[in-house]
C-alpha positions in Angstrom: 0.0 0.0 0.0 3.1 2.1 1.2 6.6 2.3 1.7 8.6 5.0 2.9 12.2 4.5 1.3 13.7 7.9 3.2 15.6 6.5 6.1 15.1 9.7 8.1 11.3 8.9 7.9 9.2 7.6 10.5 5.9 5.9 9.4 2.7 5.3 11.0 -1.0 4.4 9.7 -4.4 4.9 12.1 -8.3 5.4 11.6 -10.0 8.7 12.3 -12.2 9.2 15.5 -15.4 8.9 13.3 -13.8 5.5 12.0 -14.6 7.3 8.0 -11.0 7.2 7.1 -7.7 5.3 7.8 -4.6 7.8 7.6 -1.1 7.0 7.0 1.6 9.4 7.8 5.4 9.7 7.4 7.5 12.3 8.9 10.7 13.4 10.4 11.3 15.9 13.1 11.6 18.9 10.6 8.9 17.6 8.1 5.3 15.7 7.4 3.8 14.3 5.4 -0.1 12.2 5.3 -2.5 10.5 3.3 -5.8 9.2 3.7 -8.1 6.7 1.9 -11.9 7.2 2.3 -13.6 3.8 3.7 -17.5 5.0 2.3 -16.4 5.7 -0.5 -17.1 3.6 -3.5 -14.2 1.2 -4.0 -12.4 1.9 -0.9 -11.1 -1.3 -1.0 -9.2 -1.3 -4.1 -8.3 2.4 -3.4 -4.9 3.7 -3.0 -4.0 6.8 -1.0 -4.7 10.1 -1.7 -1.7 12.6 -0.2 -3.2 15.6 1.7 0.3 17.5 1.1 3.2 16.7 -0.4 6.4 17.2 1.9 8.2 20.1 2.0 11.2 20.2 3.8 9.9 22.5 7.2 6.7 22.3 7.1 4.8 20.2 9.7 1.1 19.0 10.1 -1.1 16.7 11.6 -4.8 16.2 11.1 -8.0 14.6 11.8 -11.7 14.3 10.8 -13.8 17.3 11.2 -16.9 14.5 11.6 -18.5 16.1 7.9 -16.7 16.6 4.6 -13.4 17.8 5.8 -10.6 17.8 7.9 -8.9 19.9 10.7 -5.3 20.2 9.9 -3.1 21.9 13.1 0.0 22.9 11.2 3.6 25.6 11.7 2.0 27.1 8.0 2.9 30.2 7.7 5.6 31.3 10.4 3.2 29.6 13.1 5.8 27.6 15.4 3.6 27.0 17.9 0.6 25.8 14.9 -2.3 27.2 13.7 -5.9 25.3 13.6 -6.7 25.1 10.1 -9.4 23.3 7.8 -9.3 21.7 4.5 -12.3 20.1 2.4 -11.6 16.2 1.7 -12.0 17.4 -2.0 -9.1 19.7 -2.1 -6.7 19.0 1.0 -3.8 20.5 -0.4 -1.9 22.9 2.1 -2.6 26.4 -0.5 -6.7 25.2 0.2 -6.6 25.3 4.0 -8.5 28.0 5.8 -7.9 29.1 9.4 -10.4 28.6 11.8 -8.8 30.4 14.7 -6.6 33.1 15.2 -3.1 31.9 16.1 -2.1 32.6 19.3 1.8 32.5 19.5 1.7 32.0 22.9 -0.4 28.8 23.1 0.7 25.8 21.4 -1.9 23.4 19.3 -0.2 19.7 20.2 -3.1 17.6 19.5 -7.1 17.6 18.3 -9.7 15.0 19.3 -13.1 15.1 17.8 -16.5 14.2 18.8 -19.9 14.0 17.2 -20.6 17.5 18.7 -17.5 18.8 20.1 -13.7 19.3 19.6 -10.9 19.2 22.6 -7.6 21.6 21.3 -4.7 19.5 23.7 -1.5 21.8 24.2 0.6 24.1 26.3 0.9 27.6 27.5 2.0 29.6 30.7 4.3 27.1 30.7 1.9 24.0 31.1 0.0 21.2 29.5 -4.0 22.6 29.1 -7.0 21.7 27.3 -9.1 24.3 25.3 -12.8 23.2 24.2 -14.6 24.4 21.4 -18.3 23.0 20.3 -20.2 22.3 16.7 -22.9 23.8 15.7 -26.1 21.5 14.5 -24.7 21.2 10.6 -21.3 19.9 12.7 -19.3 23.3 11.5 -17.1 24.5 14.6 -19.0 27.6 16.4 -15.2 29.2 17.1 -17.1 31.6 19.4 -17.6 28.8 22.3 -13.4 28.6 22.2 -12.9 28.3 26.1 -9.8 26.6 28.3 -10.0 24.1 31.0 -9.1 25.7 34.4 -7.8 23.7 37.5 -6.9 24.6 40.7 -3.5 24.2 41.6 -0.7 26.4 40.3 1.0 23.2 38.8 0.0 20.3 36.9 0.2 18.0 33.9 -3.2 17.2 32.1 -4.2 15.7 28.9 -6.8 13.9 27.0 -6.9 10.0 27.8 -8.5 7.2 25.6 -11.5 8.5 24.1 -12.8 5.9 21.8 -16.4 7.1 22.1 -17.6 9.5 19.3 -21.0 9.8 20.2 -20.5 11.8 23.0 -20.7 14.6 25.6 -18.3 13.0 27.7 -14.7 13.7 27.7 -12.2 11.5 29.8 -9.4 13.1 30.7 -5.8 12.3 32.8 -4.7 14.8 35.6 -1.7 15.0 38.0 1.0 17.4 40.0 3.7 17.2 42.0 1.5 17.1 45.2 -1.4 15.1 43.3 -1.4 11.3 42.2 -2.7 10.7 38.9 -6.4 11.0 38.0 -8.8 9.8 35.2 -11.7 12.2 35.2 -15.1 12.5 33.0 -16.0 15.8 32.2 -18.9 17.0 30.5 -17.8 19.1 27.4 -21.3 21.0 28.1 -20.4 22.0 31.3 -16.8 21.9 32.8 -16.9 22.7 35.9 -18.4 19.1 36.1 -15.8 16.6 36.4 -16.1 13.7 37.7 -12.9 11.3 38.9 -13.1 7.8 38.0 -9.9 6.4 39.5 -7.3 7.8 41.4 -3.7 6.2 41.4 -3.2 4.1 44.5 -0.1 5.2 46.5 0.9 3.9 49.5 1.1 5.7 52.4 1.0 9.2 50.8 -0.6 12.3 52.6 -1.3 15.1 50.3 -1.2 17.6 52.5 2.1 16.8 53.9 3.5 18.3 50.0 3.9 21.8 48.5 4.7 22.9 45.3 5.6 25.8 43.7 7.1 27.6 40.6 10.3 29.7 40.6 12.8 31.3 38.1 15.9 31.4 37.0 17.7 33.8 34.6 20.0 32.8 31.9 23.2 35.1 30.9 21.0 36.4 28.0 18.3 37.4 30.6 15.9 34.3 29.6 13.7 33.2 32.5 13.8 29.7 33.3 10.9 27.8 34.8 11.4 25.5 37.7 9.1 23.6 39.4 10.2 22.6 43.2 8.4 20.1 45.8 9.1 19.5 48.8 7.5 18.6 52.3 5.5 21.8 53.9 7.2 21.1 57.6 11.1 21.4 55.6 11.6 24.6 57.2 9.5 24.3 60.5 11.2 25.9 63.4 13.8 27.7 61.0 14.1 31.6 60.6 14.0 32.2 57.3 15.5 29.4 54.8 18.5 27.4 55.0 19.8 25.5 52.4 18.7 21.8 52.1 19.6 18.5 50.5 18.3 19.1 46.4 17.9 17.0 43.7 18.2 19.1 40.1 16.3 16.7 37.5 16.5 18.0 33.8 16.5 16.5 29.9 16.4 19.2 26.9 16.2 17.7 24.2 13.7 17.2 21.6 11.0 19.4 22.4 10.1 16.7 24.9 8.8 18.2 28.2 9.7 17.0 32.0 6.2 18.6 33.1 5.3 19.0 36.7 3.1 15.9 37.4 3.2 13.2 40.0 6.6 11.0 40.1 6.2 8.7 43.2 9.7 7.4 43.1 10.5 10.9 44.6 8.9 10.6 47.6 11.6 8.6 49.0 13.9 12.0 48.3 10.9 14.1 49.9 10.6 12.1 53.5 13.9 12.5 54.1 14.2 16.3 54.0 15.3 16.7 50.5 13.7 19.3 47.5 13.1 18.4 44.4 13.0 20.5 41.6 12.7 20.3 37.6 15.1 22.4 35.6 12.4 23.3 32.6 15.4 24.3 30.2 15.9 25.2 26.5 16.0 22.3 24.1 12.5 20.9 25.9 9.3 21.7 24.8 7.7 23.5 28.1 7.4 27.0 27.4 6.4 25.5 23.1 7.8 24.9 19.8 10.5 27.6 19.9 12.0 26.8 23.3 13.0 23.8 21.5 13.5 24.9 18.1 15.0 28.1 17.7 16.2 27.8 21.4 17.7 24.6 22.1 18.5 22.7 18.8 21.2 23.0 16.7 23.3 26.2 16.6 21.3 26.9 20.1 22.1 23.8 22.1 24.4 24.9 24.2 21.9 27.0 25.4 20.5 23.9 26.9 23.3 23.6 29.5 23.8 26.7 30.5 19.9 27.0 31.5 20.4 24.4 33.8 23.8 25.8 35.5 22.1 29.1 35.8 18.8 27.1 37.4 21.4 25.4 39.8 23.0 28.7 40.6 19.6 30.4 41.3 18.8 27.5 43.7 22.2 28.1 45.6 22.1 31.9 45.7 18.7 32.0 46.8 19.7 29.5 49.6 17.8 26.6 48.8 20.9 24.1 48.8 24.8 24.8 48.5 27.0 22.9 46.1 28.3 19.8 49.0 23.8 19.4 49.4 23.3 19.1 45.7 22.4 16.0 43.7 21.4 16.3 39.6 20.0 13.3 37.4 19.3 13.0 33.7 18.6 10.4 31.0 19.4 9.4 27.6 19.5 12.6 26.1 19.6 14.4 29.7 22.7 12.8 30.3 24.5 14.5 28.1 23.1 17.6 29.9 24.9 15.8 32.8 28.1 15.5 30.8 28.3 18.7 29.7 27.6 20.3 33.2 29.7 18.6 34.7 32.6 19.5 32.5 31.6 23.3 32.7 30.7 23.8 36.2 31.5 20.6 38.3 31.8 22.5 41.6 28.1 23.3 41.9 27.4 19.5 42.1 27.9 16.7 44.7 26.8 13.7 43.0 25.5 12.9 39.2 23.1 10.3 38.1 23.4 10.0 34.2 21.2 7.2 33.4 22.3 5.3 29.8 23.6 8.9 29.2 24.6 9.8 25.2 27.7 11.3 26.0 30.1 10.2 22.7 27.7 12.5 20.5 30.6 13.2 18.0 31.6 9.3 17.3 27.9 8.1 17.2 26.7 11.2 14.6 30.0 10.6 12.3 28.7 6.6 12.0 25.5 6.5 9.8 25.8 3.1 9.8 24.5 3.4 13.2 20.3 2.4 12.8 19.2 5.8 14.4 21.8 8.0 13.3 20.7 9.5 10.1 17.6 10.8 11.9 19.3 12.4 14.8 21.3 14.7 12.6 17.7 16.8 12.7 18.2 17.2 16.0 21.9 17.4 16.8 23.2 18.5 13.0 24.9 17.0 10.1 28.6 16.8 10.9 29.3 16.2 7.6 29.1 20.3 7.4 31.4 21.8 9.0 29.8 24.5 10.7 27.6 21.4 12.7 30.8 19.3 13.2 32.4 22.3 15.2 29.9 23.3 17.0 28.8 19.9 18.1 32.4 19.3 18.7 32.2 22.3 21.1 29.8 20.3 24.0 30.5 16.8 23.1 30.9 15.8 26.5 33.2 12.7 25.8 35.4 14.9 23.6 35.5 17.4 26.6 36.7 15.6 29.5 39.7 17.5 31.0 41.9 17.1 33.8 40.0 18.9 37.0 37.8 18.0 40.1 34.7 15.9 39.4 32.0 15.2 41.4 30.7 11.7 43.0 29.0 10.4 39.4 26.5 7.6 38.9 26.7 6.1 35.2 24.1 3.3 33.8 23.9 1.5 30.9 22.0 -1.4 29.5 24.1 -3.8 27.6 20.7 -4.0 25.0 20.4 -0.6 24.4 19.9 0.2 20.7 19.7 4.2 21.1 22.5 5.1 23.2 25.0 1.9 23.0 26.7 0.6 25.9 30.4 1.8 25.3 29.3 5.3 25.2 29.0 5.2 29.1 31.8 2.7 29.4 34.2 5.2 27.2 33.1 8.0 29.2 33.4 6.5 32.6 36.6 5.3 31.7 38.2 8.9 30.9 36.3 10.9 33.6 38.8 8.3 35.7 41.8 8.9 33.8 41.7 12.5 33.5 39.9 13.5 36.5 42.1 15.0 39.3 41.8 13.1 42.6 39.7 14.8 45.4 38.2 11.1 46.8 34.9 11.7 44.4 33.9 8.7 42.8 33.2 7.2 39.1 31.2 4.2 39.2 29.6 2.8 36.2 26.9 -0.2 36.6 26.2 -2.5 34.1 22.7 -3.9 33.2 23.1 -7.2 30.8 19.6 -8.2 30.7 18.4 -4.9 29.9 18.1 -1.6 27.1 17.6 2.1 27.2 14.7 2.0 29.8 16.0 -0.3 32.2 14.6 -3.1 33.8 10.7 -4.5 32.5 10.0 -6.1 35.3 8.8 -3.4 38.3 10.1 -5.5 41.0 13.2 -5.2 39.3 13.0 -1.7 37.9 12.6 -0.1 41.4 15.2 -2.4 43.0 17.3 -0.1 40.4 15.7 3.0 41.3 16.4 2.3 44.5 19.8 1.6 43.7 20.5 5.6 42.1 18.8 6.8 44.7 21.0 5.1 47.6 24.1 6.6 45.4 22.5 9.9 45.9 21.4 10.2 49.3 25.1 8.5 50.8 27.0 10.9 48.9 24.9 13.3 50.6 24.8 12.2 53.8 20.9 11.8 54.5 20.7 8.1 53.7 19.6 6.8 57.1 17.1 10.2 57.7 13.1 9.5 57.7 10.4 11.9 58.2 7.0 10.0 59.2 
């Protein structure tokens, strides 16, 4: 039916909510593509696809059935980063035929669009935060763009989203709901009224009080005068009995990288951080997706990335100078991508830190993007750059954190890898650990590197298992600084 030959293509294939059409689309990070077959229409099963637009390198979209004779098509068209709601007929679906139905809003980003028989739910992020925006059809099934209104909720901080909705015959929206404070929710809520929601299940958590938590956003300013969002938790009685603040045990989580977003809902692997005294705070920096398309685009990617690190040294910084922790109290973790946040910020600024967690980290960025031989490496260089030109390969070159090792202090640091890890390969880590030892200069800080051979990039599959590893970074974390045998009931 169809084959996508170009290798930095992705390919998928799904039915539309009203279950009219079945779409397949291909894209890449920079680029779309889609194309749809009609299933009521005469033939449909002998027909082949019909391409909505053709790609163009740049130029992103995704769509899905307006429930009548066309399609609603959220799209960068036009200068829109963040996308623009548009709508095309299923006669002419070409890209120079789309309308726009609403007025684009810089500030808000379009991520997703789910349909229903008599309304639409707009899925996205502004402020800074996942949110939900409802709009509702009139009786032909044309969008009324007048009834445009966002979901509110009450807490300052949150993560929310649409869940499985397979119902298109309804008034009934179910939606998922969490924060830092807050265990994860499945709600219905009437798309007539939404002040009614109704919670269907709440995550189980052992033991957990609610009102033992606070959270809280804060900022940070880069050297270029960018604020940084941070979101912090920590128990309400941390500072009981104290005159004004002192500075306290931290953990610094952060990733960057993709557009993907480390948003502020629950996480109940760090409550064991929490009960013993300790903050926790999310560094929402450049190369993520928080604050939309163009903190990660013309932000953090590419030319930008560096960018990326220094966010997160200036949101470590803020936390120290504004006596929340001190350098010998703080802890930082990242993943995969995040951990070559962790290599880089280490090589820059090592004395801020105490101990390092850089779970299956991709640290030997030059090595891996010069092998496109490599399954996923041809793809990455839409993200990272092409080092075959040399303005990428420098720059690049610049942060690679294997490539930047040098001989000074390091902190205490925590390296994981999975032997079966097909995105970042085990001898990244193993090459990386290995230098940071050679070229480090002693200060009794350790390197350790552990070794997972059952498992790949996102650990172990079995829970029992996966948390007896968890538990493991986390013991590295709080013995290095000192709090490991500290409880609060």
């Amino acid at each position: 039916m169809f084959e996508e030959s170009d290798e930095m293509f992705w390919l998928g294939m799904g039915k539309s909510s009203s279950g009219r059409f079945i779409f397949a689309a291909s894209g890449s990070s920079e680029t779309s593509e889609c194309h749809f077959i009609d299933l009521k229409a005469e033939g449909a099963s002998d027909a082949s696809l019909t391409c909505i637009q053709p790609r163009t390198f740049g130029l992103r979209y995704d769509l899905e059935h307006d429930g009548a004779d066309g399609f609603l098509v959220w799209t960068n068209q036009n200068d829109a980063i963040n996308n623009r709601l548009m709508h095309a007929s299923v006669a002419s679906p070409n890209a120079d035929q789309w309308k726009e139905l609403i007025t684009y809003d810089a500030s808000r980003k379009i991520a997703d669009v789910s349909v229903f028989s008599n309304h639409i739910v707009m899925e996205g992020r502004k402020d800074g935060l996942t949110q939900l925006w409802l709009m509702n059809k009139d009786t032909s099934g044309i969008l009324d763009v007048d009834t445009l209104r966002q979901v509110t909720f009450d807490e300052e901080l949150y993560e929310t989203g649409t869940s499985t909705n397979k119902d298109y015959d309804t008034d009934i929206v179910r939606i998922h709901y969490s924060s830092l404070t807050t265990p994860i929710q499945w709600l219905d809520m009437s798309m007539n009224d939404m002040s009614q929601k109704q919670i269907i299940k709440e995550q189980a958590v052992l033991n957990f009080d609610r009102d033992l938590y606070v959270c809280k956003r804060v900022y940070a300013t880069a050297p270029d005068k960018t604020q940084i969002p941070m979101s912090i938790v920590h128990r309400k009685d941390l500072y009981e009995g104290e005159d004004g603040r002192t500075p306290k045990p931290t953990m610094l989580y952060g990733y960057g990288s993709y557009g993907i977003c480390i948003d502020p809902g629950f996480h109940k692997l760090i409550l064991p951080y929490l009960d013993r005294g300790m903050i926790y705070c999310i560094a929402h920096v450049r190369g993520g997706g928080e604050m939309g398309r163009y903190w990660y685009e013309e932000q953090g990617k590419y030319l930008n990335k560096r960018n990326t690190f220094q966010d997160f040294i200036s949101c470590a910084e803020h936390l120290i100078d504004n006596n929340y922790t001190q350098p010998e109290l703080m802890a930082t973790e990242g993943r995969s991508a995040g951990g070559l946040l962790m290599g880089n910020i280490i090589n820059w600024r090592p004395d801020l830190f105490e101990a390092v967690v850089a779970g299956v980290p991709f640290v030997d960025l030059m090595n891996t993007m010069c092998d496109p031989t490599i399954p996923l490496t041809t793809g990455e260089w839409e993200e990272w750059g092409n080092p075959n030109e040399d303005k990428y390969f420098d720059y690049m070159l610049s942060y690679s954190p294997y490539d930047n090792v040098r001989a000074q202090p390091y902190p205490n640091v925590l390296i994981t890898a999975g032997l079966y890890d097909p995105r970042v390969a085990y001898w990244e880590p193993a090459k990386w650990a290995s230098k940071l030892r050679e070229m480090k200069i002693e200060n009794g800080k350790q390197i350790l590197c552990k070794f997972d051979l059952d498992s790949g990039h996102f650990s172990a599959s079995d829970r029992y298992k996966y948390l007896r590893e968890k538990s493991y970074d986390q013991a590295f974390v709080l013995s290095k600084l000192g709090i490991a045998d500290v409880v609060k009931k």
